[in-house]
C-alpha positions in Angstrom: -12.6 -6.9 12.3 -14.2 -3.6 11.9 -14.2 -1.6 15.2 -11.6 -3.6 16.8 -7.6 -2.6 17.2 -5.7 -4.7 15.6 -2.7 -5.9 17.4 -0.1 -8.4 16.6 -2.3 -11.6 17.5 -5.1 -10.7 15.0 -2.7 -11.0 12.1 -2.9 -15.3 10.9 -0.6 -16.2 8.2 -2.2 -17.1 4.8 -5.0 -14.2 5.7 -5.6 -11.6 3.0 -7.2 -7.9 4.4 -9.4 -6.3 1.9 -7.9 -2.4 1.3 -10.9 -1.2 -0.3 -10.5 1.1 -3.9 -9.5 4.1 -4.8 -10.2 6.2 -7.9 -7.2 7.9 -9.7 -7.8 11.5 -11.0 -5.8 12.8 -13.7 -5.9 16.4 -11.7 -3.8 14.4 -8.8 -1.5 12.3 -10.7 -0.3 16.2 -12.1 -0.6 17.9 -9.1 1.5 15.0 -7.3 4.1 14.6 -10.4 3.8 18.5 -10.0 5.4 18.5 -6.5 7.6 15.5 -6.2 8.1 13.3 -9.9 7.8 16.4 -12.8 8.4 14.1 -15.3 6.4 14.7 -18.2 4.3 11.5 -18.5 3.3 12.1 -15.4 1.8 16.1 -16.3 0.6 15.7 -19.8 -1.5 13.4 -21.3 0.1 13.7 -25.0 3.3 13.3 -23.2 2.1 10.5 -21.7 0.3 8.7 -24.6 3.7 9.0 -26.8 5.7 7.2 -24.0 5.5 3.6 -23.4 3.2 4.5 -20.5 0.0 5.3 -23.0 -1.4 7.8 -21.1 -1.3 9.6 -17.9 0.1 7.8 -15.3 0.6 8.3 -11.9 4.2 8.4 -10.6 5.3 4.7 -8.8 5.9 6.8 -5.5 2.6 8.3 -6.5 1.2 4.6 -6.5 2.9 4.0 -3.1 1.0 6.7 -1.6 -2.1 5.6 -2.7 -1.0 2.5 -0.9 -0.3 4.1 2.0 -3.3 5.5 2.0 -5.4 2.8 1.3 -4.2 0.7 4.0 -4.0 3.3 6.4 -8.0 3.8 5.8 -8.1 0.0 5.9 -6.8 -0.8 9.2 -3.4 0.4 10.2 -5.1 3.8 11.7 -6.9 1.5 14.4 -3.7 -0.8 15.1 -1.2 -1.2 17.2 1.3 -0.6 14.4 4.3 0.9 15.7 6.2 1.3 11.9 8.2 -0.5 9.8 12.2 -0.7 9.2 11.6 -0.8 5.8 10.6 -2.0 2.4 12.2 -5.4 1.0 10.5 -4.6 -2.3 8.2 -2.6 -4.6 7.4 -3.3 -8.0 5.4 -1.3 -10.7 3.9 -4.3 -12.8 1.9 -1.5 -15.0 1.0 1.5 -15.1 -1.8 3.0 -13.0 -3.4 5.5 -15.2 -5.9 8.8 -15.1 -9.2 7.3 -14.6 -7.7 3.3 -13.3 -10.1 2.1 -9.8 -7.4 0.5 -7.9 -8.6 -2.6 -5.3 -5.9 -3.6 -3.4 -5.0 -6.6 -0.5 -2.3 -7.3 2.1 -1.5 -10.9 2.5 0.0 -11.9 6.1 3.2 -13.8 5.0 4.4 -14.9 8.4 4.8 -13.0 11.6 7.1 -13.7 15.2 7.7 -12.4 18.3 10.6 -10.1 19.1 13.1 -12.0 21.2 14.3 -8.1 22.4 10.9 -7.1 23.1 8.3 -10.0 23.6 5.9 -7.4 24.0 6.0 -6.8 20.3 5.6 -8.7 16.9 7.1 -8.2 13.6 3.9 -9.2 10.8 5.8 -9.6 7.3 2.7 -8.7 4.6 2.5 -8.8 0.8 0.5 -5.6 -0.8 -1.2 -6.0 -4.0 -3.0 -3.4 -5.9 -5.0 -4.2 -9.2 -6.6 -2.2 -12.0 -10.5 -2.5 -12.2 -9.2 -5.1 -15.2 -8.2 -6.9 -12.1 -4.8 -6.8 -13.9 -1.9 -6.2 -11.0 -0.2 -2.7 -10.8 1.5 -2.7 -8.1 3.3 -5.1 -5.3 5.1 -4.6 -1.7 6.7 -6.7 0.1 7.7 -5.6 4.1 7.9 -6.2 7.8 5.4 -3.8 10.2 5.8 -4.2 14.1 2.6 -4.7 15.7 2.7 -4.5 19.8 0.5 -7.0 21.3 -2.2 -6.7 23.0 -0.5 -6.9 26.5 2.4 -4.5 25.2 -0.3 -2.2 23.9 -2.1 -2.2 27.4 -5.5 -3.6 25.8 
């Protein structure tokens, strides 16, 4: 669906969206940790190979932001989004480590029709991020609003 705004009919339950990769850099797992998570696992790699991490990791909400990120670049910049109110769940299956290529997917879980506001949809995705070991890091679970295309004026 490249080029095309998404709105809230071009979400189909059971469909998974591709959110491309990212590299992680040990220079911005520190100079995130640095800012918002100082703990030490997340600055020093000596710290972080004696914890139960085994290396330098990046911070969960550091891992959420990549998220963010990725599915921002993905699709959610040319949609029709209109936010979310809120997160059911995130879960840090493993750490996501200096040098990790994450690849990560949104499954559409379901999705209706305000009853309020027919003129927008509620999309309910699952988020998956993976290692380049295609091992799973990461997982969300949450409800974005989508207008449609009539709310949106397309």
């Amino acid at each position: 669906m490249t080029g095309k705004r998404w709105a809230y009919e071009d979400f189909e339950e059971g469909a998974s969206l591709d959110l491309g990769s990212k590299r992680v850099s040990a220079e911005e797992i520190v100079e995130f940790a640095s800012e918002f998570d100082f703990q030490p696992m997340h600055l020093d790699e000596e710290a972080g190979r004696n914890s139960i991490l085994g290396g330098l990791s990046a911070s969960g909400w550091h891992t959420c932001a990549m998220f963010m990120r990725m599915l921002c670049d993905a699709f959610l910049l040319e949609s029709t989004c209109q936010g979310a109110p809120g997160v059911d769940q995130v879960k840090w299956a493993r750490p996501v480590l200096a040098g990790d290529t994450l690849t990560g997917r949104c499954t559409v879980l379901g999705k209706r029709l305000s009853r309020s506001r027919p003129q927008l949809g509620f999309v309910s995705l699952r988020a998956e991020l993976f290692n380049q070991r295609g091992e799973r890091v990461f997982e969300l679970e949450n409800t974005a609003m989508f207008l449609t295309r009539a709310g949106a004026g397309a």
